[in-house]
C-alpha positions in Angstrom: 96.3 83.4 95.9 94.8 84.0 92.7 95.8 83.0 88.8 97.6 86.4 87.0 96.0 85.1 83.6 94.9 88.8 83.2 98.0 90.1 83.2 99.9 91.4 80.0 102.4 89.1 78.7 105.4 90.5 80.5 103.3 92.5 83.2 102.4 91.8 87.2 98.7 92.1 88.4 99.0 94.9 90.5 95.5 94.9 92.0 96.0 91.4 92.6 99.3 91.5 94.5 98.2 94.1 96.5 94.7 92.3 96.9 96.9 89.4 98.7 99.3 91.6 100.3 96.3 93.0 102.1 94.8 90.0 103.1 97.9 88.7 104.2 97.9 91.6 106.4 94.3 91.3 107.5 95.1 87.1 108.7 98.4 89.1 110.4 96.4 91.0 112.7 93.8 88.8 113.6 97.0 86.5 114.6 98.8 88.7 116.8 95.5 90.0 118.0 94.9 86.4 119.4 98.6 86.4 120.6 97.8 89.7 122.7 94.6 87.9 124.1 96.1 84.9 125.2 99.5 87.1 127.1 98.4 85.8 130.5 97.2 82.2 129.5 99.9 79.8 130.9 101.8 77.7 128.7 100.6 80.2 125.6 103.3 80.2 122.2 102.9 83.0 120.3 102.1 82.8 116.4 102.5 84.4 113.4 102.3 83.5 109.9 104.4 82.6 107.3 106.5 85.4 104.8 104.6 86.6 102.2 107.6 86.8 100.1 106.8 82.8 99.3 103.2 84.5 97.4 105.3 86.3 95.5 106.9 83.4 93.5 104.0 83.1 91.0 104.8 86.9 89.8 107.4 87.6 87.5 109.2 89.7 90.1 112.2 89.2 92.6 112.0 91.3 95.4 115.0 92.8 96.4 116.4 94.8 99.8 118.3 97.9 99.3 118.2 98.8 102.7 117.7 96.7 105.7 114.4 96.0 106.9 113.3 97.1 103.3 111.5 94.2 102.7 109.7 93.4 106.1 109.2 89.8 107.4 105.8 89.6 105.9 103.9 86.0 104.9 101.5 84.2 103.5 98.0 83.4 104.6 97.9 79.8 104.9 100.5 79.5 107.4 100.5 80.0 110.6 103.8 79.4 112.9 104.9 79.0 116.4 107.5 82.3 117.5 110.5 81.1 119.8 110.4 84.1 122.3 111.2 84.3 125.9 110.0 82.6 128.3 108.0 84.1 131.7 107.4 82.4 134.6 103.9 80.9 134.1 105.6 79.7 130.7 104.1 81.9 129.0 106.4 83.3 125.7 103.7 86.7 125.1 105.8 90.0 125.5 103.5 92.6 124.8 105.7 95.1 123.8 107.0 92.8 120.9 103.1 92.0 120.0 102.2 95.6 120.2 105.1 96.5 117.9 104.4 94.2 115.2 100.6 95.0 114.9 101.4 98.8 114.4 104.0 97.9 111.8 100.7 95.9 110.2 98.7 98.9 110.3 101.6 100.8 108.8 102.1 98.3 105.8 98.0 98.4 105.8 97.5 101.7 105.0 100.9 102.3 103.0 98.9 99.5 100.8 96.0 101.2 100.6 98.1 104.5 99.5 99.8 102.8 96.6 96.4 101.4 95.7 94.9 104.6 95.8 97.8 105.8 93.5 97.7 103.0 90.6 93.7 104.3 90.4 94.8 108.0 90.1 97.6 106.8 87.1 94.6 105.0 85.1 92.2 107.7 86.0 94.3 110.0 84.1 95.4 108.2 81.5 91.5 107.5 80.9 91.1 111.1 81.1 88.4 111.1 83.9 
């Protein structure tokens, strides 16, 4: 993750945070995509990788839930983690279904990402007056 020393005093590096959220996102994909490759390789665990809530902590925010599922079980990209599912009969723990679910939740936090992105660029474009 990177320093916030070009933050204002009391402010968060949005471009930063959202920087790491989408390549948090990108190192989510390519982990479930492997999960989805390996769904008929005996013995296979799936991964995934750790909450991105733990990046969070060197911001001077606390995320908080007012709904649930408001704040997703997202994670860091260092970490990547074995996924207690069930098991088939070759002993393989892949169900598709689940994989296929969680990568279009990734493409939904992707381009809800890119959206607000998009958005802080439009609020400094116009208070530039471009």
């Amino acid at each position: 993750m990177r320093n916030t020393d070009t933050t204002a005093t009391s402010g968060t590096n949005l471009f930063a945070l959202g920087q790491d959220r989408l390549n948090w996102l990108q190192a989510r994909q390519q982990v479930l995509a492997g999960n989805i490759a390996n769904a008929d390789t005996p013995d296979y665990t799936p991964k995934d990788v750790s909450p991105f809530e733990a990046a969070l902590s060197q911001f001077e925010i606390t995320p908080t839930a007012t709904q649930p599922q408001h704040i997703g079980s997202s994670a860091s990209v260092t970490h990547v983690q074995d996924v207690e599912t069930e098991q088939s009969l070759d002993g393989n723990q892949v169900s598709l279904d689940q994989q296929m679910e969680q990568v279009a939740d990734v493409s939904d936090q992707q381009h809800l990402a890119v959206n607000i992105y998009g958005k802080y660029m439009s609020m400094f474009q116009t208070v530039l007056g471009k």
